[in-house]
N, C-alpha and C positions, 0 to 999 in steps of 0.2 A: 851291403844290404842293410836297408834300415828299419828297425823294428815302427811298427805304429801303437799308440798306446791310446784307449780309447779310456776314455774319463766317462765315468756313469754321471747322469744327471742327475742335480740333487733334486734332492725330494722336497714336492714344495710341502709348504707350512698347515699345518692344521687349519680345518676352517674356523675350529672354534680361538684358536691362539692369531689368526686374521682379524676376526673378532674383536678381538680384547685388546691385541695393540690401535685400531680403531677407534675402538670406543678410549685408550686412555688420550689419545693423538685428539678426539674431538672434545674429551671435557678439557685438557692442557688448552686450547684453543678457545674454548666456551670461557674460563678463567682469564685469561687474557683479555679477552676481549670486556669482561665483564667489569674486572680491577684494571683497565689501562689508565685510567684517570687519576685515581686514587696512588697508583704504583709511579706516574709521571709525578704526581705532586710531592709523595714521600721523595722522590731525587734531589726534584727540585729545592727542599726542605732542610735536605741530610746536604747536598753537594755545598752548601757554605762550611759546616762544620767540620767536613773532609778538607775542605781547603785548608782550616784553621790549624784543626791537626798535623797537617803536613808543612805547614810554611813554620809552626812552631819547632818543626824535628830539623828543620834548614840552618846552615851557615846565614852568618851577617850579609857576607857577599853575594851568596844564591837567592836570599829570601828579598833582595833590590833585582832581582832579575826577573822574567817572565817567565820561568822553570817551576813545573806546578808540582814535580817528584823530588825527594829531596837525595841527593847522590852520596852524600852519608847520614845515618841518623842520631842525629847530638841531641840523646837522652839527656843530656847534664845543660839545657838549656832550663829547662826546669827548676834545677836545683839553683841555679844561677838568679832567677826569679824570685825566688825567698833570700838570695842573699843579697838582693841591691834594693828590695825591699819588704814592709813589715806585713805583709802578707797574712803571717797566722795572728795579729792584730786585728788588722782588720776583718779577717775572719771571726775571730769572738765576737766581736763589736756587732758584726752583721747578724752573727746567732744569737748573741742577748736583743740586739731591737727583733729579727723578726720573730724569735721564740716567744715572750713577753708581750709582744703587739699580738700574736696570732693568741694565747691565752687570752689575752684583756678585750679582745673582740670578741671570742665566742661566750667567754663570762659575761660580758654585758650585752652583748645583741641577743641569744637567746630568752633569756626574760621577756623582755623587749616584745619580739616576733611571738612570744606565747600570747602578752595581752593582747596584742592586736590581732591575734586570728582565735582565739576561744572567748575572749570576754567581752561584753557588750556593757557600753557606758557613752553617755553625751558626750560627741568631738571625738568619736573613735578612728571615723572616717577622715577629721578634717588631722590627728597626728599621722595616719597613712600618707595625706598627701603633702604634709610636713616630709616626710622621710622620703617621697620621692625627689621633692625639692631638694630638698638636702642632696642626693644623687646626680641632681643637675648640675647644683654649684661648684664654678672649677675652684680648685682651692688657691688659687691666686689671689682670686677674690678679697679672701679675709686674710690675707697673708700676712699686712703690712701689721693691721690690728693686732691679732692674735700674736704677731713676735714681739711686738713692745710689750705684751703683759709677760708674754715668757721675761723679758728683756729685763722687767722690771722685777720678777720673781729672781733675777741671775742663775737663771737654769739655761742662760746659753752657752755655746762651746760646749754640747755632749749630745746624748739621745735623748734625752727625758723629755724634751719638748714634744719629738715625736710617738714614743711611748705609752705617756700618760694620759694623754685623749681619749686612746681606745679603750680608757675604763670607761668612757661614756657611751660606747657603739660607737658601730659603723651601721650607714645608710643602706650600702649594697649589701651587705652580710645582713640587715635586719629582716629587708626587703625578701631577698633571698629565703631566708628561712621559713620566714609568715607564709610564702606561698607556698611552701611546703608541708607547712602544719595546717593550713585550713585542706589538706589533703584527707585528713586523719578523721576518720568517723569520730562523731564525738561521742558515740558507743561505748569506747574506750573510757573518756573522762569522765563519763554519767555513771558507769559500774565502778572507777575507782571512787567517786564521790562517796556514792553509796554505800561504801565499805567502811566509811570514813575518811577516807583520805584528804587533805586540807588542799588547794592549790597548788602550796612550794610541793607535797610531797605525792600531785600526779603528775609534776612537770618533772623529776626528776626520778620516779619511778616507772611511770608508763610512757611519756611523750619524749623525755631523750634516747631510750633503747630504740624508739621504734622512729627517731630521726638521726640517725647515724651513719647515712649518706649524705644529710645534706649539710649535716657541723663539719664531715670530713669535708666535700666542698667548701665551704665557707674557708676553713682553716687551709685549707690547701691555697685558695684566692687571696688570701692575706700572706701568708707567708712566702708567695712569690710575690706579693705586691711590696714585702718588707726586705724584701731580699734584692729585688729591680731597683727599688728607689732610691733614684738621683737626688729629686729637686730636697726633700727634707731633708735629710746630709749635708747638700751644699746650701742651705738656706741655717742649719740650726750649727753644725758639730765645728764650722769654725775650720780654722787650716793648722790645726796643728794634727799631725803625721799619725798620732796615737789617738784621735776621732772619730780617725774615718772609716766608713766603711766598703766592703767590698768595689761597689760601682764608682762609690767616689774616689777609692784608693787606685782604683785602675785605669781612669780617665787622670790622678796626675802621672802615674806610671807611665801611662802614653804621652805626655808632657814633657815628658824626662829623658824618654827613650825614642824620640820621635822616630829615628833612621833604622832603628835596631829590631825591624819588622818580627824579625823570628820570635826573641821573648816576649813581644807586646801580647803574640799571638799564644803564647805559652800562658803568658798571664791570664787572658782571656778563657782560653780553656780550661786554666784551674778557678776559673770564678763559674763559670757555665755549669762546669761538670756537676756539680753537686745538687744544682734542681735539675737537670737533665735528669738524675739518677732517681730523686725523691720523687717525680711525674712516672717516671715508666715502672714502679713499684707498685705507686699510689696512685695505676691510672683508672684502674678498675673502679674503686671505691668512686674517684673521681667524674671517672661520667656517671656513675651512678646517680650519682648525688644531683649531679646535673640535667639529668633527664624523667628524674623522678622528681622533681620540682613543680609542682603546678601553677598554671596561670589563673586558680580561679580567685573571683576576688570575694 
């Protein structure tokens, strides 16, 4: 004789907790469908630097193979990487040009971008269109020129060719800012006047506090432009080993290490990481800077 066992049925769910899983099932859904673009692109963006990561944690012999996980991970590739080259060299090197360049840009383009958006005088217009020219011009252009006077000063074989310009501005950084500061009521500059204030000291008491989106753009634009650059390194610092900097030190490192994929990719990643790091800090400020920028003229 067999017993039967009857199981109660459950109890269905609240209509208000029906509800609410619902509603989060349709905004989770409303998201998606909203950010699919944005969420493809970030993969799309991220999936190189994932590859990088992973082929630099590989064996010599795995990272020649088609194996995209690495089946041990050799931390000490890295360390490996600073000892077959000079690495924390090139590193200063890279920090004194773009530290120095992004200084000597914002010191001398700001001036600059004040007269041409607050002061009015004959040809105000025509050095506007001076500075846009200037932004067209590749710098190929005057390449040849301007290294024979380096040439002739014997400031080649180092940085200083590319450093010392930017006490004179940059075009994009000048451009940049002017459209920025003809933003600025000139409320502002008429009530410091009034108080007394001389020019140097409403451009540096009222007009840079309240431009400090668009210097940190500027400076952020230069200092990855001082930090990416190839072509001045390999056009000015010469080939000796203790010139170069990051980009150029790592294109000979790939020179060197042609087969030995994993630290190339090591290398790479320890050059990368550091504006990687200094953008997703200073990214806020940075679009700031860049959207609060105007186009009027």
């Amino acid at each position: 004789m067999s017993a039967t066992i009857t199981v109660p049925p459950r109890a269905a769910a609240p209509p208000a907790r029906r509800d609410g899983v619902r509603a989060r099932r349709r905004r989770a859904l409303l998201w998606i469908a909203t950010h699919a673009l944005a969420v493809a692109l970030a993969l799309m963006f991220l999936a190189p630097v994932v590859f990088i990561a992973l082929t630099a944690l590989m064996t010599d012999e795995q990272a020649l193979t088609g194996d995209l996980w690495p089946r041990t991970w050799n931390w000490d590739n890295f360390a490996v990487v600073f000892e077959k080259s000079m690495l924390l060299r090139w590193a200063g090197n890279t920090l004194m040009y773009a530290g120095l360049g992004t200084l000597f840009t914002v010191v001398s383009s700001v001036p600059v971008a004040y007269a041409l958006a607050r002061f009015r005088f004959r040809g105000r217009r025509l050095a506007f269109l001076l500075v846009i020219t200037a932004m067209m011009l590749p710098p190929q252009v005057i390449a040849v020129p301007i290294y024979l006077v380096w040439a002739r000063l014997e400031l080649t074989g180092g940085l200083w060719p590319l450093i010392l310009p930017m006490l004179l501005g940059d075009a994009f950084s000048i451009f940049l800012l002017r459209q920025f500061l003809v933003t600025i009521p000139r409320d502002y500059t008429d009530a410091a006047k009034v108080d007394g204030c001389s020019d140097l000291r409403t451009l540096l008491s009222v007009i840079l506090p309240m431009a400090r989106p668009a210097i940190a753009a500027v400076a952020l634009f230069q200092f990855f432009y001082c930090w990416n650059d190839y072509y001045g390194p390999l056009l000015y610092a010469g080939v000796e080993q203790e010139n170069l900097t990051l980009s150029l030190g790592l294109a000979t490192f790939k020179a060197f290490h042609s087969v030995q994929w994993n630290l190339t990719m090591a290398a790479t990643l320890l050059v990368t990481a550091p504006v990687i790091i200094v953008f997703f800090f200073a990214q806020r400020v940075f679009i700031e800077g860049v959207t609060l920028t105007g186009v009027k003229g």
